[in-house]
N, C-alpha and C positions, 0 to 999 in steps of 0.2 A: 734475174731482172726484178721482178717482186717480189716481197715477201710472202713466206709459206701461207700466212695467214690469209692472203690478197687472194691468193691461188686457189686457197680451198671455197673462198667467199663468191668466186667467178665461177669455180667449177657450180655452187650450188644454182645463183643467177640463171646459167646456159641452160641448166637444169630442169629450172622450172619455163625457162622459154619452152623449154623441150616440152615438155608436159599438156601447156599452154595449146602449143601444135598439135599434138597428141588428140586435144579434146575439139579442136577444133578440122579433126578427119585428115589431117594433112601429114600420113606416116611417113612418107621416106623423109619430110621436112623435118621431122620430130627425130627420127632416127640419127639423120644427120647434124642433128644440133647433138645429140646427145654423144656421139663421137667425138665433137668438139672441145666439149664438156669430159673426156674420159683426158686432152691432152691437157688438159690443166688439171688433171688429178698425178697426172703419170709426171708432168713438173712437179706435183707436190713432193713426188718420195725419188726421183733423178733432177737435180740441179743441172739445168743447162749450160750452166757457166762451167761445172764442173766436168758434165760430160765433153763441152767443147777443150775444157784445158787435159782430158787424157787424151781427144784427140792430140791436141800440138804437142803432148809427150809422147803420143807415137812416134810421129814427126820429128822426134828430137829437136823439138823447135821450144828448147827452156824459157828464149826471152818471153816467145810471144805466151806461153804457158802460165809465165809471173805476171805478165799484163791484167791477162783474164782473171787469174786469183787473182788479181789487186783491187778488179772492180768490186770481189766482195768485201763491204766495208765491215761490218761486225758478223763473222759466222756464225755468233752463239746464239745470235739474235733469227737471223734471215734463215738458216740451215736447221734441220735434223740432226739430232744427235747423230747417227748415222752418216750421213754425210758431211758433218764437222769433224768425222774422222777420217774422211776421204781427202776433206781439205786439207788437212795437217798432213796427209800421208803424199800427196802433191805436192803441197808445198815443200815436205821436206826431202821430196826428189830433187825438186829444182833448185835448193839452197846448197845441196849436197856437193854440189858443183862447186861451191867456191866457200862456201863455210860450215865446217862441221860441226860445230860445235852448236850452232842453232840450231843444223838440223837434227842434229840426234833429240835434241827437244820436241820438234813436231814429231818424229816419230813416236817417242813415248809417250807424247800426249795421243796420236792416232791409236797406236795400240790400249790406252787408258781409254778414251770412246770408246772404241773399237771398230773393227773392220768386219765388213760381213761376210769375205770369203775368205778361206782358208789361206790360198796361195796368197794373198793381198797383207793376211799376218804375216805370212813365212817370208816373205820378200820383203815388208819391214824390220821384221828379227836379223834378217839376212846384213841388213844395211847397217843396223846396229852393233852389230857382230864386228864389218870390218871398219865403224868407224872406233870402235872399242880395240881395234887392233892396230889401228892408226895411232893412239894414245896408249898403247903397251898395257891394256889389260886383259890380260889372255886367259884366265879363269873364266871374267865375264861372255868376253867372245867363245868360248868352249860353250858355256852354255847356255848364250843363243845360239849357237849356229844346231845342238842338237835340239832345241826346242824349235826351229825351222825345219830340219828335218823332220820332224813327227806333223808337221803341218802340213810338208809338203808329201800329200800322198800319192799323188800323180807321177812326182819325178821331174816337175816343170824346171824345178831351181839344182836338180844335182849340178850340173856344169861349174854353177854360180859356186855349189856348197866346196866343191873339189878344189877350186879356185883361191876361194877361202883359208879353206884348209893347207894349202900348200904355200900359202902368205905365212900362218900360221907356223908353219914348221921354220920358214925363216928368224923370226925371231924366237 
């Protein structure tokens, strides 16, 4: 909803009310300002819009998921580097749906950002893989799908990678 910079200028504001409280003997009033003040730091580095649109990709709810990203008008601008690769890595879930060729771009640019968890690379290498096999280039998808595998060290995406792979043997 605001910009990063708005966020962090509120957090300082609530801050200093805090303080204000502080000196004027009123702790739990101070305290709980300062809580206040800790949710507009925690919007500074999670985007709510963004955390709202992995909810509706739970959900499998793509429209409303493109909605929410729609509301954000320039992410280079309003967003974290960090989270301008979350954007691009949403967005290009939900494009993936019906155009690949865009999306394999937000992916690239997500992973060029970059992503801060592991599984979060491996599952967009994953995606790249089989839209690179959708378009018959099987070199390329060989090697995403083994540079996903080294990311994924959990095992979250074997299912996904097997899947892959057995596309893979068809052509």
């Amino acid at each position: 909803m605001f910009n990063k910079n708005i966020k962090l200028i509120i957090a300082v504001l609530i801050a200093v009310w805090a303080v204000f409280e502080f000196t004027k003997g009123h702790i739990l009033n101070g305290i709980s300002i300062l809580l206040l003040a800790g949710i507009f730091v925690f919007l500074y580095f999670k985007n709510e819009i963004l955390l709202l649109a992995f909810l509706k990709l739970r959900k499998q709810d793509f429209v409303g998921g493109t909605k929410l990203l729609d509301k954000i008008k320039n992410p280079a601008a309003s967003l974290t580097k960090k989270q301008e690769g979350y954007y691009n890595f949403l967005r290009g879930i939900m494009i993936s749906q019906t155009n690949l060729t865009q999306a394999e771009k937000f992916f690239k640019r997500a992973l060029q950002l970059g992503l801060a968890m592991n599984h979060d690379k491996a599952m967009a290498k994953l995606q790249l893989a089989g839209i690179a096999l959708t378009k018959r280039r099987k070199r390329e998808a060989t090697n995403l799908i083994a540079e996903a595998k080294k990311l994924d060290k959990h095992g979250m995406l074997n299912d996904q990678i097997k899947m892959v792979k057995q596309q893979m043997k068809k052509i």
